[in-house]
C-alpha positions as CSV (number, residue, x, y, z in Angstrom):
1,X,0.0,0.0,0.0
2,X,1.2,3.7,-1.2
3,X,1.9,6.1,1.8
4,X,-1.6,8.3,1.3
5,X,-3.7,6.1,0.8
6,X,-7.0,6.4,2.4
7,X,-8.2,3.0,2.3
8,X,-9.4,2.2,5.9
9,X,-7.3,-0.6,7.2
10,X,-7.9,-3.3,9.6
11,X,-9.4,-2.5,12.7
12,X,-10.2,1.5,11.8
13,X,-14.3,-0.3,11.7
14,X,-14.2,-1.0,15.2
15,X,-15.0,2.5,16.3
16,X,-15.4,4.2,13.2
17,X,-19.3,3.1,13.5
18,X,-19.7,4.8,17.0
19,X,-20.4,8.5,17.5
20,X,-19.3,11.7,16.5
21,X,-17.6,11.9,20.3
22,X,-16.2,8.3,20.6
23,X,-15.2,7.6,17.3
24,X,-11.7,7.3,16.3
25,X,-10.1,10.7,16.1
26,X,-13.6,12.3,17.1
27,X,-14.1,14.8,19.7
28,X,-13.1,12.4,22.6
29,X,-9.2,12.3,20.8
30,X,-9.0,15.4,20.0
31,X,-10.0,17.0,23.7
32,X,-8.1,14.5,25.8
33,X,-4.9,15.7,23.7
34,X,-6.2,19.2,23.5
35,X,-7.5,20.4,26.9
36,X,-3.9,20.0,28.7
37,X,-2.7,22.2,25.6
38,X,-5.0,24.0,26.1
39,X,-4.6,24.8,29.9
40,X,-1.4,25.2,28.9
41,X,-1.3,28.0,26.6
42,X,-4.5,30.0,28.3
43,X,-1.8,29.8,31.4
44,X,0.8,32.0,29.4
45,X,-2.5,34.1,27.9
46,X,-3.4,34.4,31.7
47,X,-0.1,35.6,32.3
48,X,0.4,38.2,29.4
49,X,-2.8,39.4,30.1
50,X,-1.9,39.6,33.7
51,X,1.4,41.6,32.6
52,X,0.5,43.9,30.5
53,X,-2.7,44.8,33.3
54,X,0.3,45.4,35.7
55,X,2.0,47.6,33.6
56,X,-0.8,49.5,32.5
57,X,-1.5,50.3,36.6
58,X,2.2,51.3,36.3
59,X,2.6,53.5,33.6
60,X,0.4,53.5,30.2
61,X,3.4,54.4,28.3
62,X,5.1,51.2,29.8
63,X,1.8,49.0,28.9
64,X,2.2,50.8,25.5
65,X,5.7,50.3,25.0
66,X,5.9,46.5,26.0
67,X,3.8,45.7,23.0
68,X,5.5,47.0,19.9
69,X,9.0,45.9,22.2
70,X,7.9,42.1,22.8
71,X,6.7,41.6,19.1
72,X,9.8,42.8,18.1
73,X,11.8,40.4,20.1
74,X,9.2,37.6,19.2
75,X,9.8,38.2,15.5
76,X,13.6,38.0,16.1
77,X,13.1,34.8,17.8
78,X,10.4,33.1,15.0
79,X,12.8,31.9,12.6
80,X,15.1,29.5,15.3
81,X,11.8,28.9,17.4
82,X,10.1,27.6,13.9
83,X,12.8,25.0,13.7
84,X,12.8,23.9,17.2
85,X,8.9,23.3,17.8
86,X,9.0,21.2,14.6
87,X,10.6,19.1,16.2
88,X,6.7,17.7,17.3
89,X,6.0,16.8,13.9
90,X,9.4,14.6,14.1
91,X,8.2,13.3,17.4
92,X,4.3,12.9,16.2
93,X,5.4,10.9,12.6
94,X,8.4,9.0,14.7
95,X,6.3,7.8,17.2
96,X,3.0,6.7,14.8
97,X,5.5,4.9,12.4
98,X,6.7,2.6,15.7
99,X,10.0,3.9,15.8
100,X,10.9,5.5,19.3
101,X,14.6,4.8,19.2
102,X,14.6,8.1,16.6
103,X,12.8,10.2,18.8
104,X,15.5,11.0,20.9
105,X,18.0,12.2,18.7
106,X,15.4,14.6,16.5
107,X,14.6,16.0,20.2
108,X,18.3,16.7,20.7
109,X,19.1,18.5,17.3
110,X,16.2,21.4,18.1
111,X,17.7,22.0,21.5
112,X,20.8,22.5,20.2
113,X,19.3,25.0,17.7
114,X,18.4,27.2,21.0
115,X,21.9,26.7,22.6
116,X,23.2,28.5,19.3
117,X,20.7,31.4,19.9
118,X,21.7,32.2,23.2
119,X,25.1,34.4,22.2
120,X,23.0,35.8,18.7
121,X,20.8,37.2,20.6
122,X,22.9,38.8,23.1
123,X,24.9,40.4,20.7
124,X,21.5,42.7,19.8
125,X,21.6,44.4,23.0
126,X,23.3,47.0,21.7
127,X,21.5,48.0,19.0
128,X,18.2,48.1,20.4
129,X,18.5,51.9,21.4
130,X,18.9,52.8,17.5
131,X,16.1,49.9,16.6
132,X,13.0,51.9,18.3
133,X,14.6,55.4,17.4
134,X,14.6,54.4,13.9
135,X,10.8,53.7,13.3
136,X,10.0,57.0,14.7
137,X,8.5,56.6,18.0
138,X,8.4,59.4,21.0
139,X,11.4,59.4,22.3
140,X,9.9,57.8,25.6
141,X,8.1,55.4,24.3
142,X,11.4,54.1,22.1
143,X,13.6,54.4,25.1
144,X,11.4,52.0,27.1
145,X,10.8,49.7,24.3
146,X,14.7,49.4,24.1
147,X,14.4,48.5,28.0
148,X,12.3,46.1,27.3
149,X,13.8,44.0,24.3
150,X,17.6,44.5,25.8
151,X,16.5,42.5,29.1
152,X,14.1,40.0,27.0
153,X,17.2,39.3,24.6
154,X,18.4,37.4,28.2
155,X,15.7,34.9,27.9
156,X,15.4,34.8,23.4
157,X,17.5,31.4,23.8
158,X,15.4,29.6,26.7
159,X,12.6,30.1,24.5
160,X,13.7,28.6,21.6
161,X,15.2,25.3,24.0
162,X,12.0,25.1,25.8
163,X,10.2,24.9,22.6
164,X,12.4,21.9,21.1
165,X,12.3,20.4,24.8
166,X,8.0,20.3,25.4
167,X,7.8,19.1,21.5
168,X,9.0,15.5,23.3
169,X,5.9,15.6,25.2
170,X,3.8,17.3,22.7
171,X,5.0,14.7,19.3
172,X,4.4,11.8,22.2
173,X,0.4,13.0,22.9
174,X,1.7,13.6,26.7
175,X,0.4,17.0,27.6
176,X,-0.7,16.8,31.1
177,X,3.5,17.2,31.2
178,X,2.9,20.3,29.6
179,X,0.3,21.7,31.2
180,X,2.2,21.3,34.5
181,X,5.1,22.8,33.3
182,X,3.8,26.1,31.7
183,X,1.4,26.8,33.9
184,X,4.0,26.7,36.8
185,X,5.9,29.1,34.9
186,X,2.9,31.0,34.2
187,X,2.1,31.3,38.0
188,X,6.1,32.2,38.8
189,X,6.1,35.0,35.9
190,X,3.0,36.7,37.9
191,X,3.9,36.4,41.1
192,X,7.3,38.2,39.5
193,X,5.9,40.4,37.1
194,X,4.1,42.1,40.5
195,X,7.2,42.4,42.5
196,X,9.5,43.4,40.3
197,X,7.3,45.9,38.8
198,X,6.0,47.4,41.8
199,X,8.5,46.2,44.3
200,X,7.4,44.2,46.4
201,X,8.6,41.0,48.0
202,X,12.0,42.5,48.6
203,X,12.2,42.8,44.8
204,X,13.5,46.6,43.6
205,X,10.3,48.4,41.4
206,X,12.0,48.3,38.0
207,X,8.5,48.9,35.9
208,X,8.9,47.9,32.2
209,X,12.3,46.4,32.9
210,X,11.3,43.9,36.3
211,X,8.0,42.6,33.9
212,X,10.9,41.7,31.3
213,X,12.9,40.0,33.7
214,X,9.8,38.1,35.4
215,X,9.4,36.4,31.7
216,X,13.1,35.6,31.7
217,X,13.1,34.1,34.8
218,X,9.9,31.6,34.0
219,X,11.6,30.7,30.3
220,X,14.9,29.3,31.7
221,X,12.7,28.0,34.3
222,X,10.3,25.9,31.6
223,X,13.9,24.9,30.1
224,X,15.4,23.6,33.8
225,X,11.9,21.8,34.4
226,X,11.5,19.7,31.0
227,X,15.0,18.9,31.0
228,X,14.6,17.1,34.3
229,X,11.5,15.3,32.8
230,X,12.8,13.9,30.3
231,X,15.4,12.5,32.0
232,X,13.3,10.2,34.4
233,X,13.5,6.7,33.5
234,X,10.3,6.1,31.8
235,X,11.4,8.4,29.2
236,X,15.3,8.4,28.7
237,X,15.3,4.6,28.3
238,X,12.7,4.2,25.5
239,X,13.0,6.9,23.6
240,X,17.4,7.0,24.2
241,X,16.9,10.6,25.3
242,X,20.8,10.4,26.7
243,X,22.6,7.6,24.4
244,X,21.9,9.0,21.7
245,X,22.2,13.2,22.6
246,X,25.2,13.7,19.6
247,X,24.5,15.6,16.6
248,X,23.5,13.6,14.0
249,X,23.9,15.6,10.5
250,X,21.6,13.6,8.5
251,X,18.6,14.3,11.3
252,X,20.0,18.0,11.3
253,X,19.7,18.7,7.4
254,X,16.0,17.3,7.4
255,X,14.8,19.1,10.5
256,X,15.7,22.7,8.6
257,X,14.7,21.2,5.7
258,X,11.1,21.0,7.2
259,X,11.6,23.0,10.1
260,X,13.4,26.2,8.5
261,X,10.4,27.2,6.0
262,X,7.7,27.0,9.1
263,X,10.4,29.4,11.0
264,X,10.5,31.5,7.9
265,X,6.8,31.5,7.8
266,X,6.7,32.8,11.7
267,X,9.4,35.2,10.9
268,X,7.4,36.7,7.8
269,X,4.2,36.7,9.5
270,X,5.2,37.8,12.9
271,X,7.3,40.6,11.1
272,X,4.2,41.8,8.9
273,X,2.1,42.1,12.2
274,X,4.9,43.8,14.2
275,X,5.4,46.3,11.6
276,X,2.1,47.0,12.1
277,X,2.2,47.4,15.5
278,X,5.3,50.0,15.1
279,X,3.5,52.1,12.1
280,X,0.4,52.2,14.1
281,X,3.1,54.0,17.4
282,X,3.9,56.7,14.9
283,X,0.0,57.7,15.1
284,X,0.7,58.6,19.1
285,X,1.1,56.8,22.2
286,X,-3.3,56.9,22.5
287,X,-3.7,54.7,19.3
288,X,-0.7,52.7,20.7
289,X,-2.4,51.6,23.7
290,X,-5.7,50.9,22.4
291,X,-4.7,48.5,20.2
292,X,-2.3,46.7,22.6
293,X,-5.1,46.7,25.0
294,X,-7.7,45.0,22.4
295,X,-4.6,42.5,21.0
296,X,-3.9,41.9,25.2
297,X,-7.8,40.7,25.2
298,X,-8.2,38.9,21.7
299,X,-5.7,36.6,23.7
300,X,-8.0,35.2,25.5
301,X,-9.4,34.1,22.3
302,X,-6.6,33.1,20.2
303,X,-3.9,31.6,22.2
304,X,-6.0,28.8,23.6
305,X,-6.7,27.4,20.0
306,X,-2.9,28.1,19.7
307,X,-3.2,24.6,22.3
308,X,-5.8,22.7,20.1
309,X,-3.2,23.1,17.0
310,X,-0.5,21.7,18.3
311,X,-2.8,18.7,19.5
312,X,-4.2,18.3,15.8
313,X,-0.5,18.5,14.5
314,X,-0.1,15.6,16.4
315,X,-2.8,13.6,15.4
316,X,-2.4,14.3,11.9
317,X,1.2,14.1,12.3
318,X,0.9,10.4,14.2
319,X,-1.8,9.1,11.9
320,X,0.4,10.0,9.0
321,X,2.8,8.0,10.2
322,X,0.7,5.4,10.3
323,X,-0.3,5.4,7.1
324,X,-3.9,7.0,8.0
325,X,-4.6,10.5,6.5
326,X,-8.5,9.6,6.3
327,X,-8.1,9.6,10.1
328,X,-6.1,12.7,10.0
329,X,-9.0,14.6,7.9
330,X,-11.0,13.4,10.1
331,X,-9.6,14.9,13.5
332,X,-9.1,18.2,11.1
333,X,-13.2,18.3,10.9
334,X,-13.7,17.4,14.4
335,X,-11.6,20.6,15.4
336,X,-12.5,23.1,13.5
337,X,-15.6,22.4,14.9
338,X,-15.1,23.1,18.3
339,X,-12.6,26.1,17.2
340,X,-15.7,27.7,15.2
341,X,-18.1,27.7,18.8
342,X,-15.1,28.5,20.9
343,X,-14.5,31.4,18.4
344,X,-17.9,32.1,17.8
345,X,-18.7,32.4,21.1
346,X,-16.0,35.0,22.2
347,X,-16.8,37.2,19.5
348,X,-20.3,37.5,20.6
349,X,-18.8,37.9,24.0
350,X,-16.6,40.9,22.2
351,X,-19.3,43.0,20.2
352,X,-21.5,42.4,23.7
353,X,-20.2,42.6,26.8
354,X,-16.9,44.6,26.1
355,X,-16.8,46.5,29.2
356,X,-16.6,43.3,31.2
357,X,-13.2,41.9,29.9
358,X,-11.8,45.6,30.7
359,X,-12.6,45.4,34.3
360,X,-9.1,44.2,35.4
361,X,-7.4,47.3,33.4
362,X,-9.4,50.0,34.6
363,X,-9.2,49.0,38.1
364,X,-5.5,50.1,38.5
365,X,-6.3,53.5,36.3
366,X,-8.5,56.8,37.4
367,X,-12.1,56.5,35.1
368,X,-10.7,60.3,33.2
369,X,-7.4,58.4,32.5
370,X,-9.6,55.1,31.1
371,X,-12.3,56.6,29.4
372,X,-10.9,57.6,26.5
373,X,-8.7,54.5,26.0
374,X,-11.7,52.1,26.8
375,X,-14.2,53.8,23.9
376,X,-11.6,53.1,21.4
377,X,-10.8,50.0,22.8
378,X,-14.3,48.8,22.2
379,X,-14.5,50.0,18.6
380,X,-11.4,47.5,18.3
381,X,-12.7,44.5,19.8
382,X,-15.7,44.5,17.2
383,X,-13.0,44.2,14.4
384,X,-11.6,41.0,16.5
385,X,-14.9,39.6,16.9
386,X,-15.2,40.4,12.8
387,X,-12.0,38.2,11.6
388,X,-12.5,35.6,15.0
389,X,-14.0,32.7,12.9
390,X,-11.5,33.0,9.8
391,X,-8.8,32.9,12.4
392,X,-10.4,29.3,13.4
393,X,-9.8,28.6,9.6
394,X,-6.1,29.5,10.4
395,X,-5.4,28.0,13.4
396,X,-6.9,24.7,12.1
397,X,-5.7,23.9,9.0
398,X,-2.2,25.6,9.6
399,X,-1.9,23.3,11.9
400,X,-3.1,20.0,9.6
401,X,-0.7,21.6,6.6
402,X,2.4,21.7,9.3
403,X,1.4,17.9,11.0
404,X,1.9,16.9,7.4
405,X,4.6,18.8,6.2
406,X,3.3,20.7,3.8
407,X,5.7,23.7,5.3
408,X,6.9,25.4,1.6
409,X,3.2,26.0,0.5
410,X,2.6,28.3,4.4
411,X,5.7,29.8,3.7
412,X,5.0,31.2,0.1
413,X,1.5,32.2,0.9
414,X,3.2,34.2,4.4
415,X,5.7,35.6,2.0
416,X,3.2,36.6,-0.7
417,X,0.0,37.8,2.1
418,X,2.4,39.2,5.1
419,X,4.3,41.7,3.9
420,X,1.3,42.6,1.5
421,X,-0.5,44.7,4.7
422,X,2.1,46.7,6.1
423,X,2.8,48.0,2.7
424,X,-0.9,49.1,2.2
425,X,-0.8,50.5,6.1
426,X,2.9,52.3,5.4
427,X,1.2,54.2,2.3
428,X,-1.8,54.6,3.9
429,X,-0.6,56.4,6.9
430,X,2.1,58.4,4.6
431,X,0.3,59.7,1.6
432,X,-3.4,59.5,2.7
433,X,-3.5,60.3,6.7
434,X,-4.8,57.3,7.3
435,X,-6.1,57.4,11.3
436,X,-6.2,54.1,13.9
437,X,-9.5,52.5,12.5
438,X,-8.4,52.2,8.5
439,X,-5.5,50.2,9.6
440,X,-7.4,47.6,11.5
441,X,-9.7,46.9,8.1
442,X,-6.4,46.1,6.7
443,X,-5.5,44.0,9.8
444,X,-9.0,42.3,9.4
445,X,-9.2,41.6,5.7
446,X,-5.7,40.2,6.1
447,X,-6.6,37.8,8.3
448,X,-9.9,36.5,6.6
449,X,-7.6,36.3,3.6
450,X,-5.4,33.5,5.2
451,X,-8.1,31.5,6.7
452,X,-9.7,31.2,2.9
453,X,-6.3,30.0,1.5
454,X,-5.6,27.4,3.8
455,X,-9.1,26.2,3.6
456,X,-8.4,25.6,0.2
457,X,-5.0,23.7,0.2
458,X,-6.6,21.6,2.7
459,X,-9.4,20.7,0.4
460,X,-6.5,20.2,-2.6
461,X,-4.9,17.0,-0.8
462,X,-2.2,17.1,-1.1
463,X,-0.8,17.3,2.6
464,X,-2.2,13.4,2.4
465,X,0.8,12.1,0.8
466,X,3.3,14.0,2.5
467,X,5.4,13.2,5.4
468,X,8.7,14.2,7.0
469,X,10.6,10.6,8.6
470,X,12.2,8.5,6.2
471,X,10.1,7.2,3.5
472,X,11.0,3.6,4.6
473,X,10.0,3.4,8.0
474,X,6.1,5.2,7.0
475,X,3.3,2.8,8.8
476,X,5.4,0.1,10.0
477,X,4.3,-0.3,13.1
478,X,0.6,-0.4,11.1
479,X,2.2,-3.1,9.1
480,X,3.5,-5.1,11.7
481,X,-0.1,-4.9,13.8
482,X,-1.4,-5.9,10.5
483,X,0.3,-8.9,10.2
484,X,-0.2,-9.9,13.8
485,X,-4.1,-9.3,13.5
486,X,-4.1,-11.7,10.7
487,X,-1.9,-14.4,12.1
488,X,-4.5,-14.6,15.0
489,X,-7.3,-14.5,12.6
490,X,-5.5,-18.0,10.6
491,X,-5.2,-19.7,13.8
492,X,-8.8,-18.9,15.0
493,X,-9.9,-20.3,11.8
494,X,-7.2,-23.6,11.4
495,X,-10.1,-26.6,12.6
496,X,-9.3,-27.4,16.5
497,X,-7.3,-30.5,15.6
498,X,-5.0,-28.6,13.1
499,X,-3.5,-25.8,16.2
C-alpha cells in the first residue's frame, strides 16, 4: 500500500461506527490531547494578560511600550523557534510509524538549535537603542521599548530550547506534562511580574524592565523543568533521550529542511504584524495603547486554540505515520468544529459585553485616564470579533498543513500575504493620513484572507501524501499490527485438531 492512501485498514471499523464523540479521532481524541494544551497555553495568555494589566496600573506608556518591544523580540526569535517546535511533527510521525529509538536524537538536534541562539541574541543588545529610534517613536516610548527588548534578549534562547524540549511531550500525545510545566511558569512570571514591577517582596520596582525580567526568569525555568522530565527513566530509556544526545547531521539537514520554511513562515508573518504594530506608534502613544489593549484581550481568544493546533499536528502528524490521512481529515473536521463555537462564542462575548473583559485594566487607572482609551478599545474589539471565525480557519488547518509537512506552500503564501498589509498601512498612513481604525480593516481583511487559503489547500490534498521521517519506515508499526491481526485471525480459523 502507497503512503496516502486512504483505504481504511484493519481495525479502523471497530470505532469508526460509533459517534461523532467516541469515534476514532472524534471529539473524545482530539479533547483528551487538546485540553492539557489548552490549559497550557491560556496559562501563558493568563499571564500576558496579567502583565500587561500590571503595567498599564504602572505607567500607560510602559503598557504601551511592552507591546510593539515584545513583538519585536518575538519576531527576532520566530525563525530558530520555527525549527525547534517542529521538532513535534518529528516526534508525532516517529512515534505513529513505531520507531521511538529516533525520537531521541530529533529532540536533541532542536535543543541545540536554541543553545546557538543564546550568544546571537545577546549580541543585539546594543543595537536596540537605535532599533525603536529608527521607526520614529516618541522618544519615551522608544527608550522603554529598548528596556524592554535589551532585558528579553536574556531569555530569546530559553525560548527557543524550551520549545524543542515540550515538543518531546507534545509529538508523544503527553500533555498533562505540559500543562504542569507552563502553567507553573505561568504562576512564577505573575507572582514576579508584581514584585519586580512594583516592588514588592523585597524585589526593587523596576517597571517595564522587572515585567521583562519576570518572563526571563519563567523561560529558563520551563527549560530547567522539561530537561529534568525527560530525564526520568520512563522516558530516557525508551525513547534514548541520553545515548543518543550527539549531533546527527543527516537528522539535522532534514529538520531545517522541514523546520526552516515554518520558522521563515513565523518570521514573515510575525514581522508583517509587528510592523504593524510600530507604524500604528507613529499615530501617538493613544492609538498605541488601544490597540495593545484589544490585542492583550483577543488573547483570550486566540492563544488557547494556539493549544488545540499543536494537538491536531499531532494527530495528523501520528496518523500519518501510520499510514492513515482519512483519520487525520477526520480529527481536522472534528476541530474546527469546536474552534468555530469556541470562536464564535468569544466574539459574541466581544461585540457584547466589552466593558466586562476591561474590568481588570481599569481597576489600576482613574475613570478620566480610562475613558478615553476604553471607547476606542471597544470599537477595536468589534474588528476582533469580525476576523474571529476566519482565524479558526487559520489555526486549524495551519496546523493540519504543518502535522503533514506541507511547510513550503505556508511559507509562500506568508511571504506573498504578510508583507502585502504593512505596505498598504505604510502608504496609507504616509500619503493618505490614514487614522487608527483604516488600519485595522487592513489587519481584518488580512486575516480572513489567510483563513480562505488554507481552507483551500486543505481541500487540494495534497498534505495526504506527504510526510517528514524517512520514506522507509512510514506505517510500519501499522504493518507489523497488520500482520499480527491476521496471524490470530488464521489460527482462529485452522479446525481445532489442526493448532
Amino acid at each position: 500500500m502507497m503512503p496516502g492512501s486512504d483505504r481504511a485498514k484493519p481495525g479502523d471499523d471497530v470505532r469508526d461506527a460509533t459517534s461523532w464523540w467516541s469515534r476514532r479521532c472524534g471529539g473524545r481524541d482530539v479533547l483528551t490531547l487538546a485540553i492539557p494544551l489548552i490549559v497550557s497555553t491560556a496559562s501563558w495568555t493568563v499571564m500576558n494578560f496579567i502583565d500587561r494589566m500590571f503595567l498599564l496600573w504602572h505607567s500607560t506608556e510602559e503598557m504601551a511600550a511592552a507591546m510593539p518591544a515584545g513583538m519585536v523580540h518575538f519576531a527576532l526569535v520566530c525563525l530558530p523557534l520555527g525549527v525547534a517546535c517542529y521538532v513535534n511533527t518529528f516526534v508525532a510521525q516517529y512515534h505513529g510509524a513505531g520507531h521511538p529509538q529516533r525520537i531521541g536524537p530529533a529532540v536533541w538536534q532542536g535543543v541545540r538549535v536554541g543553545a546557538l541562539c543564546v550568544p546571537l541574541y545577546l549580541m543585539l543588545i546594543p543595537l536596540a537603542p537605535w532599533l525603536f529610534r529608527l521607526v520614529g517613536h516618541e522618544t519615551k516610548m522608544a527608550h522603554l521599548e529598548a528596556i524592554y527588548f535589551q532585558t528579553a534578549a536574556w531569555g530569546a534562547g530559553a525560548e527557543v530550547m524550551a520549545g524543542a524540549l515540550s515538543a518531546f511531550f507534545t509529538g508523544l500525545g503527553i500533555n498533562r506534562v505540559v500543562m504542569i510545566v507552563d502553567m507553573s511558569a505561568a504562576l512564577m512570571n505573575a507572582v514576579l511580574d508584581y514584585g519586580w514591577i512594583f516592588g514588592h517582596f523585597g524585589l526593587p520596582a523596576l517597571g517595564i524592565e522587572g515585567a521583562a525580567w519576570a518572563t526571563v526568569t519563567s523561560l529558563w525555568f520551563r527549560v530547567v523543568a522539561y530537561a529534568a522530565w525527560m530525564m526520568l527513566p520512563r522516558y530516557r530509556q525508551p525513547y534514548q533521550l541520553w545515548s543518543r544526545r550527539r549531533f546527527q547531521a543527516a537528522l539535522m539537514r532534514r529538520l531545517l529542511r522541514y523546520g526552516g520554511p515554518n520558522g521563515v513562515q513565523m518570521l514573515v508573518e510575525v514581522g508583517g504584524f509587528t510592523v504593524f504594530l510600530l507604524l500604528v506608534g507613529t499615530l501617538g502613544p493613544q492609538a498605541m495603547a488601544a490597540t495593545t489593549l484589544a490585542f492583550n484581550v483577543n488573547t483570550l481568544a486566540f492563544v488557547p486554540m494556539l493549544g488545540l493546533g499543536i494537538a491536531l499536528s499531532t494527530i495528523v502528524g501520528q496518523q500519518l505515520g501510520r499510514d492513515r490521512p482519512h483519520l487525520a481529515a477526520r480529527a481536522a473536521w472534528t476541530s474546527l468544529w469546536m474552534a468555530e463555537v469556541y470562536m464564535g462564542t468569544m466574539a459574541a462575548v466581544y461585540v457584547l459585553l466589552p466593558n466586562v473583559l476591561l474590568l481588570g485594566h481599569a481597576a489600576g487607572t482613574t475613570p478620566e485616564q480610562f475613558r478615553q482609551l476604553q471607547a476606542t478599545t471597544v470599537v477595536l474589539l468589534r474588528f476582533v470579533a469580525a476576523y474571529c471565525l476566519f482565524d479558526a480557519l487559520n489555526v486549524v488547518f495551519v496546523s493540519v498543513l504543518k502535522g503533514a509537512g506541507d511547510t513550503r506552500f505556508i511559507l509562500l503564501t506568508t511571504l506573498v500575504t504578510s508583507l502585502l498589509p504593512a505596505v498598504v498601512v505604510w502608504a496609507g498612513i504616509r500619503w493618505f493620513q490614514w487614522g487608527l481604525l483604516s488600519c485595522w480593516v487592513v489587519v481584518t481583511l488580512w486575516v480572513c484572507a489567510l483563513g480562505l487559503i488554507y481552507l483551500g489547500r486543505f481541500l487540494q490534498g495534497h498534505w495526504r501524501h506527504m510526510r517528514v521521517i524517512e520514506p522507509e519506515l512510514v506505517g510500519e508499526a501499522t504493518r507489523v499490527a497488520e500482520d499480527v491481526l491476521a496471524d490470530r485471525r488464521k489460527a482462529a480459523s485452522r479446525p481445532p485438531a489442526s493448532r
